[in-house]
mmCIF file of the N, C-alpha and C atoms, coordinates in Angstrom:
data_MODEL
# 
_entry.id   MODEL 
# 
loop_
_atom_site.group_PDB 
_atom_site.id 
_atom_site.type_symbol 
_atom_site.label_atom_id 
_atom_site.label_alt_id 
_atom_site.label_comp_id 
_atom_site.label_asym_id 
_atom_site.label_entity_id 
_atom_site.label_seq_id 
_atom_site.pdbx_PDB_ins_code 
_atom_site.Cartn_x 
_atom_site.Cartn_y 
_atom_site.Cartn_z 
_atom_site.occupancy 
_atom_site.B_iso_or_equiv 
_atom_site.pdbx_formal_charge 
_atom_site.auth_seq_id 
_atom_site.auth_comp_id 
_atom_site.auth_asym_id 
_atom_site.auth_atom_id 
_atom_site.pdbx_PDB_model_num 
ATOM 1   N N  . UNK A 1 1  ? 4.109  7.733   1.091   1.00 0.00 ? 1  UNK A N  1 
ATOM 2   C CA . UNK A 1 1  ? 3.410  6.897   0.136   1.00 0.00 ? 1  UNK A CA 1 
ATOM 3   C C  . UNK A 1 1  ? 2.653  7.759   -0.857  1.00 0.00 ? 1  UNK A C  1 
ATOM 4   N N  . UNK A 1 2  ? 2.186  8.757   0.046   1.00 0.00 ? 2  UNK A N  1 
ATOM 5   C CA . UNK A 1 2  ? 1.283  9.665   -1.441  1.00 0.00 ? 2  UNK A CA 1 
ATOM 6   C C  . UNK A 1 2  ? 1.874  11.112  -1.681  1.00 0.00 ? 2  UNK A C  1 
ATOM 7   N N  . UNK A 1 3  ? 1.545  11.310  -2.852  1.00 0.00 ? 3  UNK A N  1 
ATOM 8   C CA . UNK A 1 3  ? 2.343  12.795  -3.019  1.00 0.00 ? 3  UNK A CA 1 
ATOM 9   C C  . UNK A 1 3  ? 2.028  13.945  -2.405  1.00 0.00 ? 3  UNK A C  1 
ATOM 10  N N  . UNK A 1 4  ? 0.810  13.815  -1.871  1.00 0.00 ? 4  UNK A N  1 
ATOM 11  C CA . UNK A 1 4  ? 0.071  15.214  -1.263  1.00 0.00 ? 4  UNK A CA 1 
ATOM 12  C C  . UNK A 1 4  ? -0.118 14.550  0.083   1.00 0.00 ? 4  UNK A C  1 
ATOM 13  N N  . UNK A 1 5  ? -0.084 15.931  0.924   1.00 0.00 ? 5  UNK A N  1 
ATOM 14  C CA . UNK A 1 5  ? -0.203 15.189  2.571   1.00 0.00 ? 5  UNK A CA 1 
ATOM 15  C C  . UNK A 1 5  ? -1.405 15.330  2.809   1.00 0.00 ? 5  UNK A C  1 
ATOM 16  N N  . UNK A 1 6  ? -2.434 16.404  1.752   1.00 0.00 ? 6  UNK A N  1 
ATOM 17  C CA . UNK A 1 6  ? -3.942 16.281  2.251   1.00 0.00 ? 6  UNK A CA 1 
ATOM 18  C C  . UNK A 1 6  ? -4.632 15.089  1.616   1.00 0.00 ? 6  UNK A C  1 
ATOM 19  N N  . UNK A 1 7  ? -3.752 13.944  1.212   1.00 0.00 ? 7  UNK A N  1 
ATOM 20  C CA . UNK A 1 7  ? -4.468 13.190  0.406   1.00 0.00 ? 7  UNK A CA 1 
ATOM 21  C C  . UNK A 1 7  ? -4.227 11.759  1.023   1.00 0.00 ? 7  UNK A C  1 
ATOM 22  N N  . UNK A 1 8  ? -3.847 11.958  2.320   1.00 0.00 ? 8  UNK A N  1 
ATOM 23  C CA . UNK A 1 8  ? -3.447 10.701  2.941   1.00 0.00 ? 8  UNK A CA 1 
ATOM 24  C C  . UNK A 1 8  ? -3.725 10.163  4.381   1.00 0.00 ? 8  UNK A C  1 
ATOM 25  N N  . UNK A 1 9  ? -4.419 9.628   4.888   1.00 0.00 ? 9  UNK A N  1 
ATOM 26  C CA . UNK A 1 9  ? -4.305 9.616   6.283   1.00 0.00 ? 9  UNK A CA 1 
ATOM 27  C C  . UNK A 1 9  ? -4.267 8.611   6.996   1.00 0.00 ? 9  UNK A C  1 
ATOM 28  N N  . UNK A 1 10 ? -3.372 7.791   8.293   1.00 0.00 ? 10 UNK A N  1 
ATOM 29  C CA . UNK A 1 10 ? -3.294 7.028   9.017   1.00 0.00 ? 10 UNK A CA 1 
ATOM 30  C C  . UNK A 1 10 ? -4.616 6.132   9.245   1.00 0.00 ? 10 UNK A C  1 
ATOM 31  N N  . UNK A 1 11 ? -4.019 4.841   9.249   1.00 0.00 ? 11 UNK A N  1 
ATOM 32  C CA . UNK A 1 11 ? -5.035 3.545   9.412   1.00 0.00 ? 11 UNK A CA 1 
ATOM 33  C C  . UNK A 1 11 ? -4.500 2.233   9.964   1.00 0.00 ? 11 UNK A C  1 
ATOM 34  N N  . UNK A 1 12 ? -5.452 2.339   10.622  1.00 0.00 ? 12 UNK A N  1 
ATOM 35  C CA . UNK A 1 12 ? -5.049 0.362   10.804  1.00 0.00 ? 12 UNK A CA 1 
ATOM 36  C C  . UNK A 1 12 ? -3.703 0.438   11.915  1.00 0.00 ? 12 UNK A C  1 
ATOM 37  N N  . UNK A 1 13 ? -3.901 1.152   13.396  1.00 0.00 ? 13 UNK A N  1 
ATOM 38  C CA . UNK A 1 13 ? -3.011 1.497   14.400  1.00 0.00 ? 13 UNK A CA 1 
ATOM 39  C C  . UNK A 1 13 ? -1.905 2.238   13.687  1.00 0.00 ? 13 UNK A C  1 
ATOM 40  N N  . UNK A 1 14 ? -1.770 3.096   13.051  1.00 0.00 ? 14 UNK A N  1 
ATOM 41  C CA . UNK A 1 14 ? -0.741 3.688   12.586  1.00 0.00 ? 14 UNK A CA 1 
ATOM 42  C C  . UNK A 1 14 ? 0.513  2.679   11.384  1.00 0.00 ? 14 UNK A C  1 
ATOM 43  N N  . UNK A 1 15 ? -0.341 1.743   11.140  1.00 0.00 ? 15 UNK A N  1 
ATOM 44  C CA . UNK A 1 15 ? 0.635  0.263   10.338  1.00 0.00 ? 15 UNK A CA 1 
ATOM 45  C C  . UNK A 1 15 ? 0.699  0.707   8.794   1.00 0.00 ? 15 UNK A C  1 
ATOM 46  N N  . UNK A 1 16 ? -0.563 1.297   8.727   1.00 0.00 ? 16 UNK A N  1 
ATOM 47  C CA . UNK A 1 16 ? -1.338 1.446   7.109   1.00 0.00 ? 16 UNK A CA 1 
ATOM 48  C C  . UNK A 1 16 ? -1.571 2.996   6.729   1.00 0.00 ? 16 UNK A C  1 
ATOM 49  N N  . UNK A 1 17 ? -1.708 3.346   5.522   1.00 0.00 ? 17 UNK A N  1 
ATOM 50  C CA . UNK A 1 17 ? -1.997 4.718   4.922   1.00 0.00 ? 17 UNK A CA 1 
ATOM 51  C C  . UNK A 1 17 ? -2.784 4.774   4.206   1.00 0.00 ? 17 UNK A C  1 
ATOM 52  N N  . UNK A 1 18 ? -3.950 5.366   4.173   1.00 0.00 ? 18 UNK A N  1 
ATOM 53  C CA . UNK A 1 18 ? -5.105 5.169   3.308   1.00 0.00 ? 18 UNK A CA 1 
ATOM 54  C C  . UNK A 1 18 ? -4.853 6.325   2.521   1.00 0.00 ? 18 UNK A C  1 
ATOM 55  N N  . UNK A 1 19 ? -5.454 5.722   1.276   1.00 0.00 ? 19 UNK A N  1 
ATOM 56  C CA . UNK A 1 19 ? -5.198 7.272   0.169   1.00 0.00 ? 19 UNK A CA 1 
ATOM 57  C C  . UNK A 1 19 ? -6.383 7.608   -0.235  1.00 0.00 ? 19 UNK A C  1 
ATOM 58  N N  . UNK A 1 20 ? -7.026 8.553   0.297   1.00 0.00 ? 20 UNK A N  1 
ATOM 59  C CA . UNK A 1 20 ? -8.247 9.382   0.293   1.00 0.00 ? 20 UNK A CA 1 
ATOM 60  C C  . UNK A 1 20 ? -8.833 9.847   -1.182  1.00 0.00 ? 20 UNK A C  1 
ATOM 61  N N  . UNK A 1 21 ? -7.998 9.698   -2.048  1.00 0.00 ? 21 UNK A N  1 
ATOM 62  C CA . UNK A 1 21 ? -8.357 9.840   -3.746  1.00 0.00 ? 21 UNK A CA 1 
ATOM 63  C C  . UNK A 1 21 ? -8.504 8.741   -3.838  1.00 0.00 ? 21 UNK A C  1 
ATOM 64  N N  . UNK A 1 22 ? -7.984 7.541   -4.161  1.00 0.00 ? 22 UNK A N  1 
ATOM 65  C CA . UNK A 1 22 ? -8.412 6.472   -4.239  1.00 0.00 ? 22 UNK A CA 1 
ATOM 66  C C  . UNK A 1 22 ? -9.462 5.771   -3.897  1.00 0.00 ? 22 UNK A C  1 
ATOM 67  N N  . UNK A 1 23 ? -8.829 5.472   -2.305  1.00 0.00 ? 23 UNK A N  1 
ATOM 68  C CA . UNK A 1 23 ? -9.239 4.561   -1.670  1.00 0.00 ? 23 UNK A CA 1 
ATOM 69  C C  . UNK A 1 23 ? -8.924 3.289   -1.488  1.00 0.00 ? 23 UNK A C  1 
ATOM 70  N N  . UNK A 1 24 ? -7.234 3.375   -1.784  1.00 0.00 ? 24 UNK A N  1 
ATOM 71  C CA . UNK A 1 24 ? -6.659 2.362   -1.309  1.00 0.00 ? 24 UNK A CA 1 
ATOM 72  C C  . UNK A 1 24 ? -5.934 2.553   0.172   1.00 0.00 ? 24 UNK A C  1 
ATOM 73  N N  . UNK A 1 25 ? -5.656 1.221   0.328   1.00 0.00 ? 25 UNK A N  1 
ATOM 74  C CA . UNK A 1 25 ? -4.997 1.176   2.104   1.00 0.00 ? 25 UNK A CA 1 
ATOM 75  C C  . UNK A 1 25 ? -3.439 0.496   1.571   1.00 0.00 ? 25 UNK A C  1 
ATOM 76  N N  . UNK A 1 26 ? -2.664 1.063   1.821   1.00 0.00 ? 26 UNK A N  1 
ATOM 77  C CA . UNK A 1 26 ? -1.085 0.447   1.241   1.00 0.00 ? 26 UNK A CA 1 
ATOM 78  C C  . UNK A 1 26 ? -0.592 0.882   3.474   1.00 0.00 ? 26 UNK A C  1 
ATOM 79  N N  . UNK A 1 27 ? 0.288  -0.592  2.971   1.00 0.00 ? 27 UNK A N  1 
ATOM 80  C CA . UNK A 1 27 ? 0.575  -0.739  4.260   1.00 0.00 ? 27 UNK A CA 1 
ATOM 81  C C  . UNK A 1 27 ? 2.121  0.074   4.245   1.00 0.00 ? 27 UNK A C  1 
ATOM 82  N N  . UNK A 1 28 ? 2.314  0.704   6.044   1.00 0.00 ? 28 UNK A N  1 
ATOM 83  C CA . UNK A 1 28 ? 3.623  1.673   5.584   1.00 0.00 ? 28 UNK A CA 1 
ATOM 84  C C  . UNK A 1 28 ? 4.421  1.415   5.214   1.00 0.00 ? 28 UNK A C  1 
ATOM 85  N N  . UNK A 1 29 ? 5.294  -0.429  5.887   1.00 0.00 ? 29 UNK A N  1 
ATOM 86  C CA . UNK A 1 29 ? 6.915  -0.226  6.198   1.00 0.00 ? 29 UNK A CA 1 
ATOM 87  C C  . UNK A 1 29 ? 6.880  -1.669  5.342   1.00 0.00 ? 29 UNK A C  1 
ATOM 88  N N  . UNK A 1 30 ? 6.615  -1.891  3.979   1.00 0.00 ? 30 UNK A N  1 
ATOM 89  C CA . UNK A 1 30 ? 6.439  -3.266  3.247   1.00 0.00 ? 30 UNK A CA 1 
ATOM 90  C C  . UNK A 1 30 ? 7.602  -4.030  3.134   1.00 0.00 ? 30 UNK A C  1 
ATOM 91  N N  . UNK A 1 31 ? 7.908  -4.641  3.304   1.00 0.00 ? 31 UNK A N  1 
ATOM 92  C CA . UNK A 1 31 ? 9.237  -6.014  3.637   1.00 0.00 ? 31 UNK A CA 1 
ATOM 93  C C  . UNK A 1 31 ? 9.947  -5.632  2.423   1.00 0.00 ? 31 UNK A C  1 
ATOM 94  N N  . UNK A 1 32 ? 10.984 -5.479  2.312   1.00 0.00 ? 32 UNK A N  1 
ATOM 95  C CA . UNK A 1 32 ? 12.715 -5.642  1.247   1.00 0.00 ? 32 UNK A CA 1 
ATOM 96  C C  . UNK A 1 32 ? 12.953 -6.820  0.703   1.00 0.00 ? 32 UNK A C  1 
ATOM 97  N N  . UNK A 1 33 ? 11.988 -7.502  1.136   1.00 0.00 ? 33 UNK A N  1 
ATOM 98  C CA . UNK A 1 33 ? 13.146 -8.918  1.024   1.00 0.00 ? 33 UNK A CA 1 
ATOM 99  C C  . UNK A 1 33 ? 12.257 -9.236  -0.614  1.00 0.00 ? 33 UNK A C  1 
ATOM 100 N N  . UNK A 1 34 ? 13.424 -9.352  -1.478  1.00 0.00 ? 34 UNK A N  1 
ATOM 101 C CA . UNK A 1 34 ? 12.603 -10.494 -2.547  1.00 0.00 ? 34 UNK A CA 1 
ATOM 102 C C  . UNK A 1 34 ? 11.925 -11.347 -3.003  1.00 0.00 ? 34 UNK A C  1 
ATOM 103 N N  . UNK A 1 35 ? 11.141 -11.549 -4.056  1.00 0.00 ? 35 UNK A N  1 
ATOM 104 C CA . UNK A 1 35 ? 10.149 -13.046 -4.059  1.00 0.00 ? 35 UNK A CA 1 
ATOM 105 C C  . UNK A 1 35 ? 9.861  -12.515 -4.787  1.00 0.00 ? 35 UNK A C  1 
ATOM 106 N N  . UNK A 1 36 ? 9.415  -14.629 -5.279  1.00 0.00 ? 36 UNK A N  1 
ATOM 107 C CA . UNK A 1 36 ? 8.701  -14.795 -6.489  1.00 0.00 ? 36 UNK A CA 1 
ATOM 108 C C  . UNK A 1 36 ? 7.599  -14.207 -6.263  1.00 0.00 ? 36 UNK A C  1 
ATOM 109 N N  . UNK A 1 37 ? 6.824  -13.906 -7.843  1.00 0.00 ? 37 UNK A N  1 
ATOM 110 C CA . UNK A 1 37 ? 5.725  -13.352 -7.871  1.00 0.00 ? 37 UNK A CA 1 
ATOM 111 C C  . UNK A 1 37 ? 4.318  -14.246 -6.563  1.00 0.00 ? 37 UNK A C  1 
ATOM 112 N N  . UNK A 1 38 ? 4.315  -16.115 -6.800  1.00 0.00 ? 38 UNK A N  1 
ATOM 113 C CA . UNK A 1 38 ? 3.779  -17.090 -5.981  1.00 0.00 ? 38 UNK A CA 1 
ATOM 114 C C  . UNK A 1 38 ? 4.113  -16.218 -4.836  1.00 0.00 ? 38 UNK A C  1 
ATOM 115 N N  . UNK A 1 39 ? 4.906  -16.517 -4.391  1.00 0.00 ? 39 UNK A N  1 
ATOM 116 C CA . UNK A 1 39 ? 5.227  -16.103 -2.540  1.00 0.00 ? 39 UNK A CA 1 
ATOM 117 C C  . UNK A 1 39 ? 4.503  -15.062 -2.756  1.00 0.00 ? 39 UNK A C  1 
ATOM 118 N N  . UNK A 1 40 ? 4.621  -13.873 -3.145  1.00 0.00 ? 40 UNK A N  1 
ATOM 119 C CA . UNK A 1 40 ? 4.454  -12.452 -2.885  1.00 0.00 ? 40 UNK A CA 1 
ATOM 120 C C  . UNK A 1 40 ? 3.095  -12.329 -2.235  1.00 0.00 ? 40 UNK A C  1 
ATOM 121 N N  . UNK A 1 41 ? 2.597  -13.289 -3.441  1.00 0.00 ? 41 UNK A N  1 
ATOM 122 C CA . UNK A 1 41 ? 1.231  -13.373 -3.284  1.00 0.00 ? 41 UNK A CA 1 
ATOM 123 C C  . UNK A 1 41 ? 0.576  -13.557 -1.807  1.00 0.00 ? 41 UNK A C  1 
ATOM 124 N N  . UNK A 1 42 ? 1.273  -14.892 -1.930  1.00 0.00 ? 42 UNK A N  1 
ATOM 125 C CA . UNK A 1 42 ? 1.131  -15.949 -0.618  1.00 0.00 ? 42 UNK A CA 1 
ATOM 126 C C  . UNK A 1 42 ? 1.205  -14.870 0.778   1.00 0.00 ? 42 UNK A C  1 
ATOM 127 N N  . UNK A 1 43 ? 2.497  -14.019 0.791   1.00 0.00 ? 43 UNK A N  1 
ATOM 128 C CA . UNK A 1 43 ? 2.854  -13.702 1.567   1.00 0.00 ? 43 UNK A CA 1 
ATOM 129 C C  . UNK A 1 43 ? 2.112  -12.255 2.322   1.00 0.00 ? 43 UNK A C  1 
ATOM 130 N N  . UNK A 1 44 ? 1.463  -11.862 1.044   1.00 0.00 ? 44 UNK A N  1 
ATOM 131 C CA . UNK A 1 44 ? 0.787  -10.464 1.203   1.00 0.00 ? 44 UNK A CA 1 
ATOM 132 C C  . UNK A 1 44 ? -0.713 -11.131 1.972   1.00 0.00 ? 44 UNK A C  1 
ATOM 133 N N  . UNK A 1 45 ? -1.450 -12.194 1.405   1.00 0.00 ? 45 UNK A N  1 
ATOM 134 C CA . UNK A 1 45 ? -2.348 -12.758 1.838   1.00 0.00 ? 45 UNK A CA 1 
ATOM 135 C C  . UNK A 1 45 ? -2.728 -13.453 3.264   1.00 0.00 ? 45 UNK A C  1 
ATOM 136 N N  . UNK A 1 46 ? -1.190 -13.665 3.874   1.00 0.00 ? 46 UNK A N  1 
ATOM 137 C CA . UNK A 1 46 ? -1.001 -14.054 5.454   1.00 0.00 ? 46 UNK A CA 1 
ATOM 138 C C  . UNK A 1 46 ? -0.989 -12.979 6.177   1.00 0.00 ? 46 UNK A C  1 
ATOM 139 N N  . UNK A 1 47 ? -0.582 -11.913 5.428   1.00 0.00 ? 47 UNK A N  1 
ATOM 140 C CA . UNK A 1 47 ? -0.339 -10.317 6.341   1.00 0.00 ? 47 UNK A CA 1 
ATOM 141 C C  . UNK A 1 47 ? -1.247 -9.732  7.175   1.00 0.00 ? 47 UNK A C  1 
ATOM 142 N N  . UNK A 1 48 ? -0.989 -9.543  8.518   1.00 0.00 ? 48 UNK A N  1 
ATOM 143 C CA . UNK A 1 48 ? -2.022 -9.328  9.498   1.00 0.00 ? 48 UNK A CA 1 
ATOM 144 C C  . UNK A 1 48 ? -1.241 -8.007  9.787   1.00 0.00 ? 48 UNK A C  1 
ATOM 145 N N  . UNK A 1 49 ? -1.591 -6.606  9.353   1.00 0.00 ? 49 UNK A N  1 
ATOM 146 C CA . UNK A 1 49 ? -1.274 -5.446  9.347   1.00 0.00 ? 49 UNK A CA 1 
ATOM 147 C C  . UNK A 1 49 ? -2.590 -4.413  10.169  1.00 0.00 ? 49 UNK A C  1 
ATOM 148 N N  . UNK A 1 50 ? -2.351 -4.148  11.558  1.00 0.00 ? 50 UNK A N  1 
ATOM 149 C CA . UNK A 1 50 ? -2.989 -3.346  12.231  1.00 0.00 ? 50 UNK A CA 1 
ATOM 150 C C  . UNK A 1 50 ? -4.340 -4.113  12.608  1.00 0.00 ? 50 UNK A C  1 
ATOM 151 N N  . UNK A 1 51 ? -4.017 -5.398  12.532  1.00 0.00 ? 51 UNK A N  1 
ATOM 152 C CA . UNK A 1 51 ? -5.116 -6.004  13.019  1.00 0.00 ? 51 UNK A CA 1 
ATOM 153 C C  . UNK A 1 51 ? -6.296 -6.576  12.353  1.00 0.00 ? 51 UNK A C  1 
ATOM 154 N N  . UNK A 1 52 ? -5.826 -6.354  11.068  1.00 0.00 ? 52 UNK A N  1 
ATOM 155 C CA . UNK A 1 52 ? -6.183 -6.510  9.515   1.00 0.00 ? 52 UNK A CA 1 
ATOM 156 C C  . UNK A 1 52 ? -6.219 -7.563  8.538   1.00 0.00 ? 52 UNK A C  1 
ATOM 157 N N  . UNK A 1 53 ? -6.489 -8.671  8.582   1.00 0.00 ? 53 UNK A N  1 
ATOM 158 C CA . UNK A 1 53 ? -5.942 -9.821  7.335   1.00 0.00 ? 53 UNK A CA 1 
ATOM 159 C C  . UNK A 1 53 ? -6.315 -9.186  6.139   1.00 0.00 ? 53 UNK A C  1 
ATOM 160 N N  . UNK A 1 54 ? -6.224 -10.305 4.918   1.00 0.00 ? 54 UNK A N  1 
ATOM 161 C CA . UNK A 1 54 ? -6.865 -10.361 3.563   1.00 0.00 ? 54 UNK A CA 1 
ATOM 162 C C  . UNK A 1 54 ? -5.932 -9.519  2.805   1.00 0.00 ? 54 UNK A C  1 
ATOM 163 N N  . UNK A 1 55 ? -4.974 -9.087  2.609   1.00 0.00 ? 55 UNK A N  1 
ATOM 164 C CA . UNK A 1 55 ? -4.217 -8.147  2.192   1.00 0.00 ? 55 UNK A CA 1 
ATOM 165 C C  . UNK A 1 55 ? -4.179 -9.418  0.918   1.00 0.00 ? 55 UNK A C  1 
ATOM 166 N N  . UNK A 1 56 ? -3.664 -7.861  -0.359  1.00 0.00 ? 56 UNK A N  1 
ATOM 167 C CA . UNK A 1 56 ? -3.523 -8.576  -1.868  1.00 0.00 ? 56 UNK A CA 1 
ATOM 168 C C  . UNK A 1 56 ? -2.231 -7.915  -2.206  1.00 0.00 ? 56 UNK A C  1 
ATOM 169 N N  . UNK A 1 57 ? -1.468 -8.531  -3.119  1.00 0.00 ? 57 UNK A N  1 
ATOM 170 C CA . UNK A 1 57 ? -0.451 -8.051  -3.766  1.00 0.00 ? 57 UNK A CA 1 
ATOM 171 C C  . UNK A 1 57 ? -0.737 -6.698  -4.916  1.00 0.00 ? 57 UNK A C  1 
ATOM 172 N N  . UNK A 1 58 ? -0.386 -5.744  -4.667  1.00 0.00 ? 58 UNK A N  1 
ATOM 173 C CA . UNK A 1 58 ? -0.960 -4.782  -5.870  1.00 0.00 ? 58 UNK A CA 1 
ATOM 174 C C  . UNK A 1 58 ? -0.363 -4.880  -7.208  1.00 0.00 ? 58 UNK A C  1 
ATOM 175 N N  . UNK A 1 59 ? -1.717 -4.406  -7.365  1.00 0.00 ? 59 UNK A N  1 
ATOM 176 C CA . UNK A 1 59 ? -1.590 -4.229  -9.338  1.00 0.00 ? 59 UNK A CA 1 
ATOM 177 C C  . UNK A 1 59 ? -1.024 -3.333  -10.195 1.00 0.00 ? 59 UNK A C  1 
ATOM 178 N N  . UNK A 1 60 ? -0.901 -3.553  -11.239 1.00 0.00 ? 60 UNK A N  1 
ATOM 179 C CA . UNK A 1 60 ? -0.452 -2.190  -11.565 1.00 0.00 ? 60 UNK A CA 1 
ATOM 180 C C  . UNK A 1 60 ? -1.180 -1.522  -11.666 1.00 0.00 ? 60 UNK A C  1 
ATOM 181 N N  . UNK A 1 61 ? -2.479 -1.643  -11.859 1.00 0.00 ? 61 UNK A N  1 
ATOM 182 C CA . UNK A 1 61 ? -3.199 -0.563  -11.616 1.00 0.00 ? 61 UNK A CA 1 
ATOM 183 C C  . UNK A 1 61 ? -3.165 0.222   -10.611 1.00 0.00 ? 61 UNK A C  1 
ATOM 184 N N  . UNK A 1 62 ? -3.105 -0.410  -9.401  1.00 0.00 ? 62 UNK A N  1 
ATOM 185 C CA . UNK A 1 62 ? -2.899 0.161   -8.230  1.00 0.00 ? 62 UNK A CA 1 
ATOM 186 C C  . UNK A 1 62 ? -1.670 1.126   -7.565  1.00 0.00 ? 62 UNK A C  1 
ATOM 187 N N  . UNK A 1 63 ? -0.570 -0.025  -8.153  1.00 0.00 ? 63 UNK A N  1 
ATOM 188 C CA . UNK A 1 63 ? 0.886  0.486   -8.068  1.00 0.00 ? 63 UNK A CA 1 
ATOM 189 C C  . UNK A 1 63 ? 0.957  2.570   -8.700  1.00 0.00 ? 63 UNK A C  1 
ATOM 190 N N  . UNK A 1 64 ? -0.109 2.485   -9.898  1.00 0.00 ? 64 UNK A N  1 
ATOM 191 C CA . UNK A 1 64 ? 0.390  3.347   -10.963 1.00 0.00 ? 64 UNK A CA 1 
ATOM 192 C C  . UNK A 1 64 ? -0.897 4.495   -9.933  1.00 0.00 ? 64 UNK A C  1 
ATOM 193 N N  . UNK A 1 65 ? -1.268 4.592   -9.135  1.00 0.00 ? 65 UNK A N  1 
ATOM 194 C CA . UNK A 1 65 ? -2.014 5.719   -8.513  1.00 0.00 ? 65 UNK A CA 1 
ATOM 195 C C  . UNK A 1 65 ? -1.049 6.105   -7.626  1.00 0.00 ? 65 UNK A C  1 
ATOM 196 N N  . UNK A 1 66 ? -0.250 5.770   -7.123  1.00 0.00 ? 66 UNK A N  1 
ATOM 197 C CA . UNK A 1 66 ? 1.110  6.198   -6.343  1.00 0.00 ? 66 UNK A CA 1 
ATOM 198 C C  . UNK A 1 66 ? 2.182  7.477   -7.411  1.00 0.00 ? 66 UNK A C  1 
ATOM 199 N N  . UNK A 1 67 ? 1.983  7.206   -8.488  1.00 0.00 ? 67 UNK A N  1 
ATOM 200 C CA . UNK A 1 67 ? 3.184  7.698   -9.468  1.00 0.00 ? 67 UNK A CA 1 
ATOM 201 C C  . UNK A 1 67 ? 2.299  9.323   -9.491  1.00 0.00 ? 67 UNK A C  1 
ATOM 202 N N  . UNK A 1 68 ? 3.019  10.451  -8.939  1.00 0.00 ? 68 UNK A N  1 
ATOM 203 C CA . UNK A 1 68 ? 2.624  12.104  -9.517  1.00 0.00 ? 68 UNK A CA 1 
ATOM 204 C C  . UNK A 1 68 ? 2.939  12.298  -10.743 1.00 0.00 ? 68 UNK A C  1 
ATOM 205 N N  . UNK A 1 69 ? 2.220  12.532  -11.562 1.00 0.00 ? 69 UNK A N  1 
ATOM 206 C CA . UNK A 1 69 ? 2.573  12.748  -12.921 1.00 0.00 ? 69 UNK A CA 1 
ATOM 207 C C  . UNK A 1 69 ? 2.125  14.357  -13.202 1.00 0.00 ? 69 UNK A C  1 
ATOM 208 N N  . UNK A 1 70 ? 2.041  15.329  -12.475 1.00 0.00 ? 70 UNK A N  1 
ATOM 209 C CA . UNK A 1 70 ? 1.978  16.633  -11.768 1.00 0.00 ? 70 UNK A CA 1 
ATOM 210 C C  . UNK A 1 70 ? 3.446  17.368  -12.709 1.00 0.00 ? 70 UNK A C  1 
ATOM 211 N N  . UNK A 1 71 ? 4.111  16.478  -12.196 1.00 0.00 ? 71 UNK A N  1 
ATOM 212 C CA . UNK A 1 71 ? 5.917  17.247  -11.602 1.00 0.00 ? 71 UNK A CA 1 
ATOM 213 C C  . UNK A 1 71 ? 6.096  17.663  -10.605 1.00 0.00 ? 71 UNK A C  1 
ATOM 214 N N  . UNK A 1 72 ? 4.950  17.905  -9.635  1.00 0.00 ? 72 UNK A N  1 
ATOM 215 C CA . UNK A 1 72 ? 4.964  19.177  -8.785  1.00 0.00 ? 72 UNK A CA 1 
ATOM 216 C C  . UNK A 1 72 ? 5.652  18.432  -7.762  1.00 0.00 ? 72 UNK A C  1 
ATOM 217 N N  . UNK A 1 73 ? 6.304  18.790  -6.873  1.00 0.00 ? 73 UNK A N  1 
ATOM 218 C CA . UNK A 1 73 ? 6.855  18.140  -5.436  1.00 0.00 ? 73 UNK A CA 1 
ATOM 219 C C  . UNK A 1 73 ? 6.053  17.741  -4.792  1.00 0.00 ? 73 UNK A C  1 
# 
């Protein structure tokens, strides 16, 4: 999930990855399956991840702290 391995560490029984620059929690293994933007929502909001409710659909804001814009590997 994050580009640097010192920038990341296990959460939420091993379910979730917290990103230590941030300070977001992105969950590991996020569902494939398609949906409307509604569901997504819906669906992220039922998500009980490591024991965890309240989960939100991310933003782009959020989405766009994932992207290395480095180059570096």
């Amino acid at each position: 999930v994050c580009s640097k391995i010192e920038r990341k560490s296990w959460a939420f029984n091993n379910e979730a990855v917290s990103d230590r620059e941030t300070g977001l929690v992105w969950e590991l293994s996020p569902s494939a399956i398609r949906m409307n933007w509604s569901d997504s929502v819906s669906t992220c909001w039922q998500e009980n991840i490591g024991g965890r409710g309240g989960w939100h659909l991310a933003t782009i804001e959020e989405l766009s702290t994932l992207v290395d814009r480095t180059g570096s590997p």
